[in-house]
PDB file of N, CA, C, O and CB in Angstrom:
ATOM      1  N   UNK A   1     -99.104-210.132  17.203  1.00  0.00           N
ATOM      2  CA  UNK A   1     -99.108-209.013  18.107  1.00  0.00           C
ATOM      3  C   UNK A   1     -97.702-208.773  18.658  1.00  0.00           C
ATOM      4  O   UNK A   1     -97.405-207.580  18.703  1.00  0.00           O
ATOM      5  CB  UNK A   1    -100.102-209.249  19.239  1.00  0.00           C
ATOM      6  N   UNK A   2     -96.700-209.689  19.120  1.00  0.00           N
ATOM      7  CA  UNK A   2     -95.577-209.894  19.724  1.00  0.00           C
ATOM      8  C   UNK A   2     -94.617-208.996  18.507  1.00  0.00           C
ATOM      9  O   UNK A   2     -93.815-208.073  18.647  1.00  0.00           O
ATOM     10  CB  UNK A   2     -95.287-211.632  20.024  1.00  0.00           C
ATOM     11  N   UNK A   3     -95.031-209.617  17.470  1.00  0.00           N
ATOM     12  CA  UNK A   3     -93.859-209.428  16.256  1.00  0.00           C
ATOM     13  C   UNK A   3     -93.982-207.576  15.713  1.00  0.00           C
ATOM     14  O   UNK A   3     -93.123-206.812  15.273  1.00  0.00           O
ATOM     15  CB  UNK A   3     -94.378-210.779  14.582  1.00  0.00           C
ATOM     16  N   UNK A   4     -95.494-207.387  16.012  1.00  0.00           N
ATOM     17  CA  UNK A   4     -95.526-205.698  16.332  1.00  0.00           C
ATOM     18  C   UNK A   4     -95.477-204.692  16.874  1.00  0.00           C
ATOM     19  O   UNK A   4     -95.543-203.483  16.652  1.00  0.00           O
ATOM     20  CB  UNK A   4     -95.917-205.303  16.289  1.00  0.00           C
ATOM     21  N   UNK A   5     -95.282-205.725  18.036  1.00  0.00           N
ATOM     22  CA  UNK A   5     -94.934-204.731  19.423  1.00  0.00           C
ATOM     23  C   UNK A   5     -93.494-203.404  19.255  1.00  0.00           C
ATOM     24  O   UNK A   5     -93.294-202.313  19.789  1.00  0.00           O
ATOM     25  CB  UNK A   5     -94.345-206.080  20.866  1.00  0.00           C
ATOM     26  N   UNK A   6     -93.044-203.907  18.638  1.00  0.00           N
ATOM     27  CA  UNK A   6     -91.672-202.925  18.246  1.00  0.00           C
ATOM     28  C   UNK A   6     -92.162-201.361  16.968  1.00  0.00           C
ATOM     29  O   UNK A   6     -91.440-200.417  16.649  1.00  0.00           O
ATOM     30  CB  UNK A   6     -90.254-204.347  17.184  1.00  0.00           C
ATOM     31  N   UNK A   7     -93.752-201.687  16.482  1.00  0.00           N
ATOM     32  CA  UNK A   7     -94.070-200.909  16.002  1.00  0.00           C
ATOM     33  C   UNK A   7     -94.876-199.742  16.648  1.00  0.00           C
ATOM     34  O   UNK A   7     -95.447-198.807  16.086  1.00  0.00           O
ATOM     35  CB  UNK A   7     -94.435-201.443  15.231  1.00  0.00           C
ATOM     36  N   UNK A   8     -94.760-200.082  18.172  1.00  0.00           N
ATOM     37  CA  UNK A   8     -96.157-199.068  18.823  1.00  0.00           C
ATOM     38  C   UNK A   8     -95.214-198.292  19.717  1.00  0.00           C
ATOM     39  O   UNK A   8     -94.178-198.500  20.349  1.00  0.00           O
ATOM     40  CB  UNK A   8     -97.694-199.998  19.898  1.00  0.00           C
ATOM     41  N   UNK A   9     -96.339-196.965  19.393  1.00  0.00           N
ATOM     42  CA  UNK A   9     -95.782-195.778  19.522  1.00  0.00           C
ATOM     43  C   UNK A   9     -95.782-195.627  21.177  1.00  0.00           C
ATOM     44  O   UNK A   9     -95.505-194.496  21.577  1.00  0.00           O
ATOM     45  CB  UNK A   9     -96.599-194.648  18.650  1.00  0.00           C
ATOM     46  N   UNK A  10     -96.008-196.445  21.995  1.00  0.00           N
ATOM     47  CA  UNK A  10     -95.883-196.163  24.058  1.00  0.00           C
ATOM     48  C   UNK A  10     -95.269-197.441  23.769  1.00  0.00           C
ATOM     49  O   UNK A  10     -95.412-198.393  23.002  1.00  0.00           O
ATOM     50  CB  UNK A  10     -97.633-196.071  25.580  1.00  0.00           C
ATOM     51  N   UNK A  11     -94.373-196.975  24.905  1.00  0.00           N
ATOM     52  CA  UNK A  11     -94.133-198.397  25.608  1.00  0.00           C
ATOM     53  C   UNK A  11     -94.041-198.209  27.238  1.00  0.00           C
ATOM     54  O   UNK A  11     -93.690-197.278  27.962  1.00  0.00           O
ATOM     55  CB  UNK A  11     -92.618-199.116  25.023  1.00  0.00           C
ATOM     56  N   UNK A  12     -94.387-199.159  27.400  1.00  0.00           N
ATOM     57  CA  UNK A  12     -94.960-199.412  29.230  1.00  0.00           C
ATOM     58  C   UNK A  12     -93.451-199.123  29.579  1.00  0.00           C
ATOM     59  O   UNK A  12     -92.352-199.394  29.096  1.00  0.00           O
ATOM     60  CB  UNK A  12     -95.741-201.437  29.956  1.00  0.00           C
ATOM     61  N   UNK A  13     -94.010-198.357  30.784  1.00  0.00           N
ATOM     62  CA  UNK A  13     -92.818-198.217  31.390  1.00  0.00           C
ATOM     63  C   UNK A  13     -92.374-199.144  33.054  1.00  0.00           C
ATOM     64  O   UNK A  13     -93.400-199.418  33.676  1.00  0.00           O
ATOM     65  CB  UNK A  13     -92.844-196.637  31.516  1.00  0.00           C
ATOM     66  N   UNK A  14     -91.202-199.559  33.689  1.00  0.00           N
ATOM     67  CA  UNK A  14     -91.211-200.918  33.908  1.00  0.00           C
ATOM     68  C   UNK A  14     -92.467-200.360  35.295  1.00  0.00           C
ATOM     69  O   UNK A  14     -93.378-201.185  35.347  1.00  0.00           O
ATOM     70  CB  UNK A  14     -89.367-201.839  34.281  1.00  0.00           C
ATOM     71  N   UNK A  15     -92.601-199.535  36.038  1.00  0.00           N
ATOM     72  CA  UNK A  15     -93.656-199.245  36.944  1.00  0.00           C
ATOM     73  C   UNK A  15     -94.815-199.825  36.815  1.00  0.00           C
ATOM     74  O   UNK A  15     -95.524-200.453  37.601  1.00  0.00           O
ATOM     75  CB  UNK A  15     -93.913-198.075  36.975  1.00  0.00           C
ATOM     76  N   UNK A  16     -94.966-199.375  35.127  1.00  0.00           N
ATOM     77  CA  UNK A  16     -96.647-199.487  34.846  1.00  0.00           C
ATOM     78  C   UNK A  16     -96.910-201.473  34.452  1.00  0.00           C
ATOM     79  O   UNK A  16     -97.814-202.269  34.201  1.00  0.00           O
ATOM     80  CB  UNK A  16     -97.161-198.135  32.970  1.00  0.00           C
ATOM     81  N   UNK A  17     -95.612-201.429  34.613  1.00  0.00           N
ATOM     82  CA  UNK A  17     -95.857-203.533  34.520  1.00  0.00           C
ATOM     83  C   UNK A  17     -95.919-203.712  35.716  1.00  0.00           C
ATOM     84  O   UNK A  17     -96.712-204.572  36.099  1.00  0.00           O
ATOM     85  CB  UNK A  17     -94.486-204.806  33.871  1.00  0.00           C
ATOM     86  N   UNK A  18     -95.240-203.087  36.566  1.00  0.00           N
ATOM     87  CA  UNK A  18     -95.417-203.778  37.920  1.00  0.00           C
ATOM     88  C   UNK A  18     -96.621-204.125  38.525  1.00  0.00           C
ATOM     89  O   UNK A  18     -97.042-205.136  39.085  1.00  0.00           O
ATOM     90  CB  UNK A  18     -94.896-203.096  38.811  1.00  0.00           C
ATOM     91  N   UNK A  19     -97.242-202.579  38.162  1.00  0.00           N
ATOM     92  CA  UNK A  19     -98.652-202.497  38.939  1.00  0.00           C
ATOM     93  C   UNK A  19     -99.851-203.098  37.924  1.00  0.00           C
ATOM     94  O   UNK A  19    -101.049-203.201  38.186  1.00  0.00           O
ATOM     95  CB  UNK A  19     -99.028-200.748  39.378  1.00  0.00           C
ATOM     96  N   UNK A  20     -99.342-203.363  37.021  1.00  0.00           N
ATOM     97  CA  UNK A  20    -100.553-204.502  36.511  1.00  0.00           C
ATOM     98  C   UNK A  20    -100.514-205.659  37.184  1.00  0.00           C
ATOM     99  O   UNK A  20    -101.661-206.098  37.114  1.00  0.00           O
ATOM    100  CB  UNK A  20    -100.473-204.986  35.014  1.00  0.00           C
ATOM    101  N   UNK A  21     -99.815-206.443  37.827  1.00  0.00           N
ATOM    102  CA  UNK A  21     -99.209-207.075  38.160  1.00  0.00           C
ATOM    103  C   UNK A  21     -99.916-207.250  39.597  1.00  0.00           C
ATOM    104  O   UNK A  21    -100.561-208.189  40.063  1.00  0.00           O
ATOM    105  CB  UNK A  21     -97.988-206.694  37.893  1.00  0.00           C
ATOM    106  N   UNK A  22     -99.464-205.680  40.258  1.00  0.00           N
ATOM    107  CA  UNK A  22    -100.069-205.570  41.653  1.00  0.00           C
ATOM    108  C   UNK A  22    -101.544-205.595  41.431  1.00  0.00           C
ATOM    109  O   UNK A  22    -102.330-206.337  42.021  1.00  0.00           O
ATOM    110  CB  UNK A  22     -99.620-204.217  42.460  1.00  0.00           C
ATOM    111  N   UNK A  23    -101.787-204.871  40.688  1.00  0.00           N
ATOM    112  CA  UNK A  23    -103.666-204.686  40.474  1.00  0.00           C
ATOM    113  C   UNK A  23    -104.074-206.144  40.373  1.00  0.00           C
ATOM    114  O   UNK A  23    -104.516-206.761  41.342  1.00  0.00           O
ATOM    115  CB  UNK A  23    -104.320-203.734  38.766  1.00  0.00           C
ATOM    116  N   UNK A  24    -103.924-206.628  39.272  1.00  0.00           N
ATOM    117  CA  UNK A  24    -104.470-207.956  39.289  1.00  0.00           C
ATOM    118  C   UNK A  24    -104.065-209.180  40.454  1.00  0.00           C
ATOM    119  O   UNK A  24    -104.772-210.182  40.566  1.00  0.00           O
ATOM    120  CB  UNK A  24    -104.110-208.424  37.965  1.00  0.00           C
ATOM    121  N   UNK A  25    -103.224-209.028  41.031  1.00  0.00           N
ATOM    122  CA  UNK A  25    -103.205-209.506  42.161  1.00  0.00           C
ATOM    123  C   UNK A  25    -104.324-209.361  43.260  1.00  0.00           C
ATOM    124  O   UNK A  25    -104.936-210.314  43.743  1.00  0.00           O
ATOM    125  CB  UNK A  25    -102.188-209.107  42.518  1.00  0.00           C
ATOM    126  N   UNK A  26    -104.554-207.691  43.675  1.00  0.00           N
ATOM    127  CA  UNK A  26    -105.544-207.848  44.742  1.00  0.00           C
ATOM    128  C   UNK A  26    -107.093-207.958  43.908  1.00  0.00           C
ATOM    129  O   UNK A  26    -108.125-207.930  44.578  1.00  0.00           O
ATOM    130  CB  UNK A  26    -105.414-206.433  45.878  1.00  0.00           C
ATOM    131  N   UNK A  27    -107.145-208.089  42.339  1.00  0.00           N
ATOM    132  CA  UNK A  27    -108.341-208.716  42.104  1.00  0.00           C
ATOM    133  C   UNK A  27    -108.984-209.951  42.312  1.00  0.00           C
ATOM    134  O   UNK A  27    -110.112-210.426  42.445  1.00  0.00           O
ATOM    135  CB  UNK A  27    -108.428-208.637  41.231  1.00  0.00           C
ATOM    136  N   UNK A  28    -107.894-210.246  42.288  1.00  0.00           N
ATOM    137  CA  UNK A  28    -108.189-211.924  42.345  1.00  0.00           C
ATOM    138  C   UNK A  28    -107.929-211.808  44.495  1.00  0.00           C
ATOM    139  O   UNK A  28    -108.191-212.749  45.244  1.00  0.00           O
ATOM    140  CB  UNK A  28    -106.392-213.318  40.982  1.00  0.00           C
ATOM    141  N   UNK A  29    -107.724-211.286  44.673  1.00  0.00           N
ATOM    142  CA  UNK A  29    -108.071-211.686  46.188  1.00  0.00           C
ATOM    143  C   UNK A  29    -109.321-210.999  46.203  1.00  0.00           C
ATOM    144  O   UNK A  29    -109.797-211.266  47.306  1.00  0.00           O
ATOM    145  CB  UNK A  29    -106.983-211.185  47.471  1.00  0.00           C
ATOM    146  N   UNK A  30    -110.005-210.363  45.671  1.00  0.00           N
ATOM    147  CA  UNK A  30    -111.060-209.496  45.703  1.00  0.00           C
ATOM    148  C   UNK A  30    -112.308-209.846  45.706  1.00  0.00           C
ATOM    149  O   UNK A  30    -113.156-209.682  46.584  1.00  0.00           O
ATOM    150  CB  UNK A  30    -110.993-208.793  44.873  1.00  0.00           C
ATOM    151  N   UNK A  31    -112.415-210.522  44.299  1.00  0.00           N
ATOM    152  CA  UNK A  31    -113.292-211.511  43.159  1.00  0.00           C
ATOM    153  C   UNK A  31    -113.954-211.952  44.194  1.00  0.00           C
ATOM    154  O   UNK A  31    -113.503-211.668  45.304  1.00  0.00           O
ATOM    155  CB  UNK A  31    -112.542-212.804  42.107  1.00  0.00           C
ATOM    156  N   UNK A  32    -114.728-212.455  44.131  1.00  0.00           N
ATOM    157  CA  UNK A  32    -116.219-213.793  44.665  1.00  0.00           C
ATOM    158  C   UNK A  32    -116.079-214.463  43.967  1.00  0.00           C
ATOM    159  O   UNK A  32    -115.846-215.579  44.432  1.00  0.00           O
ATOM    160  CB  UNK A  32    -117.895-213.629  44.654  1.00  0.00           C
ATOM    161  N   UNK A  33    -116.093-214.395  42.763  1.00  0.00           N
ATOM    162  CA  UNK A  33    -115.891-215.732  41.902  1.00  0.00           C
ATOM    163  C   UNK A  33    -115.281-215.510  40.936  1.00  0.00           C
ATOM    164  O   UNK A  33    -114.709-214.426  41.053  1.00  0.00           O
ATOM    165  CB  UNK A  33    -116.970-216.420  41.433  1.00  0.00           C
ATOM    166  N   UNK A  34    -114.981-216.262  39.459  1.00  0.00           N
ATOM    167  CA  UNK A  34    -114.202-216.785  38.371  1.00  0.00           C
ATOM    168  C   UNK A  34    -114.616-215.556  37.611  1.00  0.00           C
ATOM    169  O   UNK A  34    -113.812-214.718  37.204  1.00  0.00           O
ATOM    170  CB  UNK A  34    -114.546-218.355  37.733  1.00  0.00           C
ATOM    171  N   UNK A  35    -116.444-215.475  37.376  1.00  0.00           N
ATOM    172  CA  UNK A  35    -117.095-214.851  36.607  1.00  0.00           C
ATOM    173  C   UNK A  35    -116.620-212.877  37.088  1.00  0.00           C
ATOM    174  O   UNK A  35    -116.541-211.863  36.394  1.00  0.00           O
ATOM    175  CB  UNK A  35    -118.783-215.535  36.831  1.00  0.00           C
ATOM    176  N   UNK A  36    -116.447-213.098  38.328  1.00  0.00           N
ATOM    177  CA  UNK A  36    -116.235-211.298  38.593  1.00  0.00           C
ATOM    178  C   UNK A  36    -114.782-211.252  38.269  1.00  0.00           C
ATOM    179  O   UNK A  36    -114.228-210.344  37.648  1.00  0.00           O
ATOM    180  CB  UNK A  36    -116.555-210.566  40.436  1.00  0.00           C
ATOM    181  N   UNK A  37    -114.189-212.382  38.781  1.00  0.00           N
ATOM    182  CA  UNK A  37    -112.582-212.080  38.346  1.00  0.00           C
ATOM    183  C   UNK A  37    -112.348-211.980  36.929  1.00  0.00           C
ATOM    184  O   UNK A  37    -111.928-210.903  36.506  1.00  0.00           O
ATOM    185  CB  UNK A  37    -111.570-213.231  38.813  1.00  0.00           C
ATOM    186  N   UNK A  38    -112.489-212.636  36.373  1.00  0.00           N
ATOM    187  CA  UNK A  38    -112.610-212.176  34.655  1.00  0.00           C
ATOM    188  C   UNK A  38    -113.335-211.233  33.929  1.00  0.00           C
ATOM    189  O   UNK A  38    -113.197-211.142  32.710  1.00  0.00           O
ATOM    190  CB  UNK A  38    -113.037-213.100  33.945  1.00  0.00           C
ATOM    191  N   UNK A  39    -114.066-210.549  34.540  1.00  0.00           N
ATOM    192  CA  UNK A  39    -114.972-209.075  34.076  1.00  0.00           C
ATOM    193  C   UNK A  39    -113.822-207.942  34.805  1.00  0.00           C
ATOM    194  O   UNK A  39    -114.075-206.748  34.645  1.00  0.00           O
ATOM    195  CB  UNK A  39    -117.042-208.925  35.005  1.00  0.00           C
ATOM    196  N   UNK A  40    -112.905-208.221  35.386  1.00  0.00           N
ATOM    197  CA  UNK A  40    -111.885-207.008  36.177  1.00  0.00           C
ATOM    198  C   UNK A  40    -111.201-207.056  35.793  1.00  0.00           C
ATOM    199  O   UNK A  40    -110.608-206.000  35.572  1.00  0.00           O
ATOM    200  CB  UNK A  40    -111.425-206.837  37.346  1.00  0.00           C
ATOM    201  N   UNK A  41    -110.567-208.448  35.296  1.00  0.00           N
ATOM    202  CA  UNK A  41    -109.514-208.662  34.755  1.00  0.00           C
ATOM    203  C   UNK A  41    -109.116-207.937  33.291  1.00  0.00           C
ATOM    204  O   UNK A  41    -108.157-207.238  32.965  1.00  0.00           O
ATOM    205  CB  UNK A  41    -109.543-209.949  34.744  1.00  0.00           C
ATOM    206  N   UNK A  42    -110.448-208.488  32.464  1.00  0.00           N
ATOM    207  CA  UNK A  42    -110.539-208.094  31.325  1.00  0.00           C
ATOM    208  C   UNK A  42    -110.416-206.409  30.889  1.00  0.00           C
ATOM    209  O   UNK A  42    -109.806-205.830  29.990  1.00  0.00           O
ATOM    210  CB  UNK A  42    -111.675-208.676  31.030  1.00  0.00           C
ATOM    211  N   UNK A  43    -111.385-205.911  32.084  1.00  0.00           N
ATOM    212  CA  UNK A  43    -111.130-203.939  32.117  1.00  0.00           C
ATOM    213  C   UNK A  43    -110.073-203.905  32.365  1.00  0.00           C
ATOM    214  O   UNK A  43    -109.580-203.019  31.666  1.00  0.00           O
ATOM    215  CB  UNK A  43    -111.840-202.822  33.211  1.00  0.00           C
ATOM    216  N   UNK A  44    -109.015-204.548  33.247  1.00  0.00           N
ATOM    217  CA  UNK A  44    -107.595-203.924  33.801  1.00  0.00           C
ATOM    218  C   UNK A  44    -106.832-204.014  32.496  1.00  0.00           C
ATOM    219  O   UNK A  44    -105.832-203.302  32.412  1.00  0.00           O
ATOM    220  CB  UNK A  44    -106.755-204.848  35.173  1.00  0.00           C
ATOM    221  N   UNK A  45    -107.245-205.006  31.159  1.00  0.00           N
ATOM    222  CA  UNK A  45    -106.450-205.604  30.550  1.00  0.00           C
ATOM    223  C   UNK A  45    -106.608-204.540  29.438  1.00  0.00           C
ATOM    224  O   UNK A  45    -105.580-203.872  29.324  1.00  0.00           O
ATOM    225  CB  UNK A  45    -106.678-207.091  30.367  1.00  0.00           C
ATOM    226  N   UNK A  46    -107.651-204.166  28.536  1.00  0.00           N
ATOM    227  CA  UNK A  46    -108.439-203.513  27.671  1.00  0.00           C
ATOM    228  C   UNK A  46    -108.127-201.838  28.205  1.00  0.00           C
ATOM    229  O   UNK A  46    -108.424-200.827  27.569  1.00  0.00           O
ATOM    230  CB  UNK A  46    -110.103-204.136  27.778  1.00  0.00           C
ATOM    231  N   UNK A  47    -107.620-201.882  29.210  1.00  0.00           N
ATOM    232  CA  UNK A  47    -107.330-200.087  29.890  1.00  0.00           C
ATOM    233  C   UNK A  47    -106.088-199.760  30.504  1.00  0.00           C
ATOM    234  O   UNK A  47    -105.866-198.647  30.979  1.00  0.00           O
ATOM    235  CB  UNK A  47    -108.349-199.631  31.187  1.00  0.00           C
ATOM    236  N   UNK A  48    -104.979-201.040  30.508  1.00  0.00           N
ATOM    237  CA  UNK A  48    -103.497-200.902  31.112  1.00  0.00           C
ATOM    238  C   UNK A  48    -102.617-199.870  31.283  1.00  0.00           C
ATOM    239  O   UNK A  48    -101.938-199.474  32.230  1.00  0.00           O
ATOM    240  CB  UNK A  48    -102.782-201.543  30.543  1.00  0.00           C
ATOM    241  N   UNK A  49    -102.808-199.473  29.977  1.00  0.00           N
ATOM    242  CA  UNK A  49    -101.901-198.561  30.081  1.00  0.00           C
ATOM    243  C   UNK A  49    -102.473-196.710  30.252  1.00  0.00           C
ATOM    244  O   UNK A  49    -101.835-195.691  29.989  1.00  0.00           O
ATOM    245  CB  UNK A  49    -101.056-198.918  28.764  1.00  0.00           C
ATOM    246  N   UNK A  50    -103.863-196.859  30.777  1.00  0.00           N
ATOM    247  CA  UNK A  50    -103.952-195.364  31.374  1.00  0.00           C
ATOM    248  C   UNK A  50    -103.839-195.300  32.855  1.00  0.00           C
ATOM    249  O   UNK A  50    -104.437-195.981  33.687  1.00  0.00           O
ATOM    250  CB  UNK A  50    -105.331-194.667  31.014  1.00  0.00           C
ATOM    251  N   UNK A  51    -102.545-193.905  33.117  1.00  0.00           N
ATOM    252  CA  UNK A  51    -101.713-194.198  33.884  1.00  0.00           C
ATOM    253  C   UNK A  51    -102.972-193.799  35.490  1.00  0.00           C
ATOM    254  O   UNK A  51    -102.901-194.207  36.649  1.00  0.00           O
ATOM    255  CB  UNK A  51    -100.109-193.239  33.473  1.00  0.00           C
ATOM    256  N   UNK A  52    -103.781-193.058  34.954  1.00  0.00           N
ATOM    257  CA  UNK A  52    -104.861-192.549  36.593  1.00  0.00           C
ATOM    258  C   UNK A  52    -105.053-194.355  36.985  1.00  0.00           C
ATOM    259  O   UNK A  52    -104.222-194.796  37.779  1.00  0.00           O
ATOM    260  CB  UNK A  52    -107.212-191.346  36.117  1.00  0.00           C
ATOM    261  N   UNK A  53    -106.028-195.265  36.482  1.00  0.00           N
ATOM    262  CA  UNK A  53    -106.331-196.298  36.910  1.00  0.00           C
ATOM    263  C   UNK A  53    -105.051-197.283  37.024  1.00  0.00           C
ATOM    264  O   UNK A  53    -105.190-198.242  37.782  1.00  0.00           O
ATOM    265  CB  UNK A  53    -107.372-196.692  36.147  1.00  0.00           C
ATOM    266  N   UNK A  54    -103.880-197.146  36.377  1.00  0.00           N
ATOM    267  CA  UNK A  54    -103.293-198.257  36.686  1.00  0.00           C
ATOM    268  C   UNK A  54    -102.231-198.048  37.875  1.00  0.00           C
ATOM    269  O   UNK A  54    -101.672-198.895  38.571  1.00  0.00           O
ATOM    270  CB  UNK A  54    -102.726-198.785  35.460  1.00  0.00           C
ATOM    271  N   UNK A  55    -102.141-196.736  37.881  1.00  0.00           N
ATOM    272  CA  UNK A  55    -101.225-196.187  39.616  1.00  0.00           C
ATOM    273  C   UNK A  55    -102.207-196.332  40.205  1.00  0.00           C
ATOM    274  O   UNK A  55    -101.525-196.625  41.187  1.00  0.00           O
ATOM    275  CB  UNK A  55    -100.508-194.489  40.046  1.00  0.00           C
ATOM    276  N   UNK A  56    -103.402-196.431  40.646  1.00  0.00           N
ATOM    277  CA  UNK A  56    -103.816-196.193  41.890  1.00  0.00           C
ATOM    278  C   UNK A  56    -104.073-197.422  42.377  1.00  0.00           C
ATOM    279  O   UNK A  56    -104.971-198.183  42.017  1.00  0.00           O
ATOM    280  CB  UNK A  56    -104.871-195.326  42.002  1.00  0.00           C
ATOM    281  N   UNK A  57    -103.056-197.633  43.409  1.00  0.00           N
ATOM    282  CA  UNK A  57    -103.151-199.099  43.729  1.00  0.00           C
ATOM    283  C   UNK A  57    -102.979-198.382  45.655  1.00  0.00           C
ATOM    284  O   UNK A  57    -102.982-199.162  46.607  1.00  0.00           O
ATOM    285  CB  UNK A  57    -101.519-200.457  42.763  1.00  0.00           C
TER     286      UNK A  57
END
């Protein structure tokens, strides 16, 4: 995946790393447990780079 990254057509721009960053931060203060934190995690992860959900922090 690393070694193809130079083949994909978006690239994050440095904002949209930040706020993954920020997002998953207040998930995990969020979470109740392991099991909810990893079901949020996983959507934040699988949907990163659309920019409505990942700005709205």
């Amino acid at each position: 995946m690393i070694i193809d990254s130079k083949n994909a057509i978006h690239a994050p721009k440095p904002e949209q790393i930040k706020n993954i960053f920020e997002m998953s931060r207040k998930i995990a203060e969020k979470s109740k447990d392991e099991n909810q934190w990893y079901e949020n995690i996983n959507h934040l992860a699988l949907n990163w780079l659309k920019t409505k959900e990942i700005n709205e922090l």
